[in-house]
C-alpha positions in Angstrom: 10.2 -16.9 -1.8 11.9 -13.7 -1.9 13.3 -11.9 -4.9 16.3 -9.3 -4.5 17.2 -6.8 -7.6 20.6 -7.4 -9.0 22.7 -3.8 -8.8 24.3 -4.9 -11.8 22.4 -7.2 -14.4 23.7 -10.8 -15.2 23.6 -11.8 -18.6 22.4 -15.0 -20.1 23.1 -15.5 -24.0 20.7 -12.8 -24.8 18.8 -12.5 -21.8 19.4 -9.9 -18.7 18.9 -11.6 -15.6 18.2 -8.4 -13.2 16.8 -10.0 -10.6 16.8 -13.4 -8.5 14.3 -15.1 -6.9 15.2 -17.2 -3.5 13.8 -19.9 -2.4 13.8 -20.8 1.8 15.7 -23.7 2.8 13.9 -26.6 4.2 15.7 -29.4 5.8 19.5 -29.5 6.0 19.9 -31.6 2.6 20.3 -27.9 1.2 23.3 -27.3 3.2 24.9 -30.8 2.6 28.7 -30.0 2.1 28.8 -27.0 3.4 30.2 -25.7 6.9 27.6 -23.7 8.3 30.3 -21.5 10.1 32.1 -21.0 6.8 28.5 -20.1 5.3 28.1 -17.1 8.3 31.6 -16.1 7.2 30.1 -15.5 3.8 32.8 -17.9 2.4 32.3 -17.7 -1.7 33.2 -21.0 -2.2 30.2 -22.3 0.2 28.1 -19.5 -1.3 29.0 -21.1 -4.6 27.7 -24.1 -3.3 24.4 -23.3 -1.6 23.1 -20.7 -4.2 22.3 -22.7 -6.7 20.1 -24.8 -5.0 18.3 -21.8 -3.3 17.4 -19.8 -6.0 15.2 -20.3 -9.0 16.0 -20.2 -11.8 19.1 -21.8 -10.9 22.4 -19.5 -10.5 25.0 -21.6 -12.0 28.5 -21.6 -10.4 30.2 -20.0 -13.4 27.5 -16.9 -12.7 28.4 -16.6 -9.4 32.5 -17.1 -10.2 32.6 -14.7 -13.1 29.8 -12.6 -13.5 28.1 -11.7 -10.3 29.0 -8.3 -8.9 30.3 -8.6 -5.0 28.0 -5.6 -4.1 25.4 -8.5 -5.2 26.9 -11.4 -3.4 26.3 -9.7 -0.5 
């Protein structure tokens, strides 16, 4: 498990979420539904896909699509 500090904060009701914790992949049942080449591409739809299920607690998709910083996506 890894954890990576958020450059800008998320926020949760009343809770700051400044930093996420990820979790390695094992097995390709992580990646179901997602192109791998569009994943290398850093496509945000497949990154909206995968990162939820690789990192805990659990980024929801709405985080990612309207809160999460692109200097963080990266």
């Amino acid at each position: 498990m890894k954890t990576v500090t958020l450059e800008h904060p998320l926020k949760r009701g009343d809770i700051e979420v400044a930093s996420v914790q990820f979790i390695e992949p094992r097995g390709t049942g992580w990646l179901k539904g997602v192109k791998l080449f569009d994943l290398m591409q850093m496509d945000v739809v497949s990154l909206t896909v995968v990162l939820p299920r690789i990192t805990d607690a659990p980024l929801t998709e709405h985080e990612i699509n309207a809160q999460l910083h692109p200097a963080d996506l990266v």
